[in-house]
N, C-alpha and C positions, 0 to 999 in steps of 0.2 A: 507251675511251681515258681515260687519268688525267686528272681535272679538273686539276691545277697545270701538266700539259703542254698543254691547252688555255689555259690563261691565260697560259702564256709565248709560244706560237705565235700567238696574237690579240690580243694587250694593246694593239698601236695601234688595229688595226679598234673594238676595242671603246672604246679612249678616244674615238677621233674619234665613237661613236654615242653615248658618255654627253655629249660635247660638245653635239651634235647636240640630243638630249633636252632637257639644261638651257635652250638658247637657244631653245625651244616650251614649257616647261613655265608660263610664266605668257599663252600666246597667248590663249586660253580664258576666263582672264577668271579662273585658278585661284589659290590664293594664291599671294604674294612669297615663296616658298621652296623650297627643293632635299632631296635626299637625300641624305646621301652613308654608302656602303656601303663598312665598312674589313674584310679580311679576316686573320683576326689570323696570325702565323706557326705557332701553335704546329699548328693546322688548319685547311686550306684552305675545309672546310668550317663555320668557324665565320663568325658574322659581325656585327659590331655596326653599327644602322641608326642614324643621327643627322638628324635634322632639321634646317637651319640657315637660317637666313634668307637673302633673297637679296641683300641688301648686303653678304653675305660670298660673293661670287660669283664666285672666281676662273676658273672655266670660261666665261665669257662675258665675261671682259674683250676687247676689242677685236671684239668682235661688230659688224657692221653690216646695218642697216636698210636695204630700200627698198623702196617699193611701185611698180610698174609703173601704165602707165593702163588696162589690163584689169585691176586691183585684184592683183594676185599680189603676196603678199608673200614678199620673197627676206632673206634669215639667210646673212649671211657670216662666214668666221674661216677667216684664213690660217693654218694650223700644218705648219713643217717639217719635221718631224723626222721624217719617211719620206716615200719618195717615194709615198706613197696618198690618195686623196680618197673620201669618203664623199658621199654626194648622199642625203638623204631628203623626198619629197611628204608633206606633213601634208592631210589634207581634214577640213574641221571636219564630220565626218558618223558620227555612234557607234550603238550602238543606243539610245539615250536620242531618238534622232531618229527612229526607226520608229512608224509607224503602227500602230496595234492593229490583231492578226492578221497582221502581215508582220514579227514576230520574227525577226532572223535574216538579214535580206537585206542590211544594211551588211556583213556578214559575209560573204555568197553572192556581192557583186559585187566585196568585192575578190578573192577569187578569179579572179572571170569577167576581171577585167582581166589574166590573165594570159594570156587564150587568144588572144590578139594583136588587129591592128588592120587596119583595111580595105587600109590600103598593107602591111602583116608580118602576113600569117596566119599565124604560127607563133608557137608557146608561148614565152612573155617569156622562161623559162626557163633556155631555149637560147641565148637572145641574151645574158642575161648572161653564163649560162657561157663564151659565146664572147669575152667581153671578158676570160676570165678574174678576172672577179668574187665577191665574196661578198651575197646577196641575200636577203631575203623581203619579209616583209608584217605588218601583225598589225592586226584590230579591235579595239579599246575600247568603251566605254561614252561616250566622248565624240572620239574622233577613229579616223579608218584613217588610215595612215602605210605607204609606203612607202620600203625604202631598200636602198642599195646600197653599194658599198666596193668598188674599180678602182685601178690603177697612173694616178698621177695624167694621165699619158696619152691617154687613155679618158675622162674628165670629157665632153665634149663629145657623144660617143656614147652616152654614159648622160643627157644630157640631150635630145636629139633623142627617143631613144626613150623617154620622160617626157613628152614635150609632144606626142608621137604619139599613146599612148594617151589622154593627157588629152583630147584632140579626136574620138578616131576610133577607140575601142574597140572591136572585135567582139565585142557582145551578142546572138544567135541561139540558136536550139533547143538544135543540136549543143552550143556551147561552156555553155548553163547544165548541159546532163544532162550533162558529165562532170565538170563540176565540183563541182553537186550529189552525186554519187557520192562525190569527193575529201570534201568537207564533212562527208557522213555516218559517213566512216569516221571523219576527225576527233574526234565528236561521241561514235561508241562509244568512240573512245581515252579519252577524259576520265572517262567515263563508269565504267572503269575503276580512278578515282583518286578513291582516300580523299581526299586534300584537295582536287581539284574536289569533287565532291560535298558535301563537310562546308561549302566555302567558297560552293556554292550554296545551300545550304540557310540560311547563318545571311544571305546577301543577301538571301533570299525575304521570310525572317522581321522584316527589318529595315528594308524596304522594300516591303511589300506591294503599294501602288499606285502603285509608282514602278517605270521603265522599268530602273532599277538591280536591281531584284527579280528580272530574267528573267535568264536567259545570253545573254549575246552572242552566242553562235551560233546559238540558237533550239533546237528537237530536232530528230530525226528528222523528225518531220510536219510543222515548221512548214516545212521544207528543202522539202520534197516537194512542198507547195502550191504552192511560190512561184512564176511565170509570168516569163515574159521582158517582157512589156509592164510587168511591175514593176520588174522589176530596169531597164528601160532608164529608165523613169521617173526614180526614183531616181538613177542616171548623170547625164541630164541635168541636175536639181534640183540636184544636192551636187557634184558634178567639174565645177568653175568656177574661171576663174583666179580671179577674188574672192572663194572659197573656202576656197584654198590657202596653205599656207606652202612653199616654198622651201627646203629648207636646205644649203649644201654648208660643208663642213670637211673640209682638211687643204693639201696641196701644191701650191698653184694660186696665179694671180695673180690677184686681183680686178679689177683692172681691165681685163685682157685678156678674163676673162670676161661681164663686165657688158657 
């Protein structure tokens, strides 16, 4: 499918997640600054990256703060100009957090959070699809993030089942080995890619004793090792509302939601 018919059929989803990103981008403790990526017209595929500070921050104006007293922080911003809302779970948990020799398992559990919850045995998946939603996931080197994009509608279902799993993930034998499986194919995908590759390599070299040096997903073997008393370990430790960011943008009332 043509990238510019993609950027025309998505361009709010994706504004509401660069939203999203910018109002987390300093939760971390990271610098006071943004990106911002202009795609010029002559090709869709060219792109000039700029750096800017973040007192020139127009994507988080009217942003608002609040922490709960189970520590969760929630990130609001009303925007209407479609009727969609985006919702993403920030856990401050990367592989820069993993233990030597458990490479790879911030990456293995956000998976495993998809294979449902003690009250929804069934794969997240489906439950978004059934909101008709757009959905994933992705680990870092400093955070896993979840997130989603719904007819504004649907906010509240996408929220219920967000604080289900938070509580009540189904961690078990079954749900690690299929998704170990899932992981592994992952792992030869990349593995396949001149710039993964090229781009682990100058990490390794640039970061020898630093948890930046490893890939995020671990390899093949580390996947393989990994135990389910590990992985729930780790659930419990890092998936905490004191943990957590919050984020929702787009067609909603805040205050209705609050």
């Amino acid at each position: 499918m043509p990238v510019s018919y993609l950027l025309r059929r998505y361009r709010t989803p994706l504004l509401l997640f660069i939203i999203c990103l910018v109002a987390v981008i300093s939760w971390r403790g990271s610098q006071l600054a943004y990106i911002r990526v202009a795609i010029t017209p002559r090709s869709v595929g060219s792109r000039i990256m700029e750096v800017l500070p973040l007192n020139n921050k127009p994507l988080t104006k009217d942003v608002q703060k609040k922490v709960l007293k189970n520590g969760l922080t929630i990130l609001t911003k009303e925007v209407h100009s479609s009727p969609v809302v985006t919702l993403q779970v920030w856990y401050k948990l990367g592989s820069r957090d993993e233990e030597t020799g458990l490479n790879g398992i911030a990456h293995q559990l956000e998976h495993v959070m998809f294979q449902g919850t003690k009250k929804r045995p069934i794969q997240f998946g489906r439950l978004f699809n059934a909101l008709g939603g757009e959905w994933n996931a992705f680990t870092g080197y400093d955070h896993t993030a979840y997130y989603e994009t719904v007819e504004s509608n649907k906010l509240f279902a996408l929220l219920e089942l967000e604080a289900d799993r938070l509580r009540n993930a189904l961690i078990n034998a079954k749900a690690l080995e299929i998704e170990k499986r899932v992981v592994i194919s992952e792992l030869q995908g990349y593995e396949n890619s001149v710039d993964y590759r090229l781009g682990s390599a100058i990490l390794k070299q640039k970061f020898p004793n630093h948890a930046y040096g490893l890939p995020v997903g671990g390899t093949k073997a580390d996947v393989q090792k990994l135990n389910v008393e590990q992985v729930r370990k780790y659930y419990r430790n890092f998936y905490r509302p004191d943990n957590a960011v919050l984020v929702i943008v787009g067609d909603f009332n805040r205050k209705k939601t609050m």
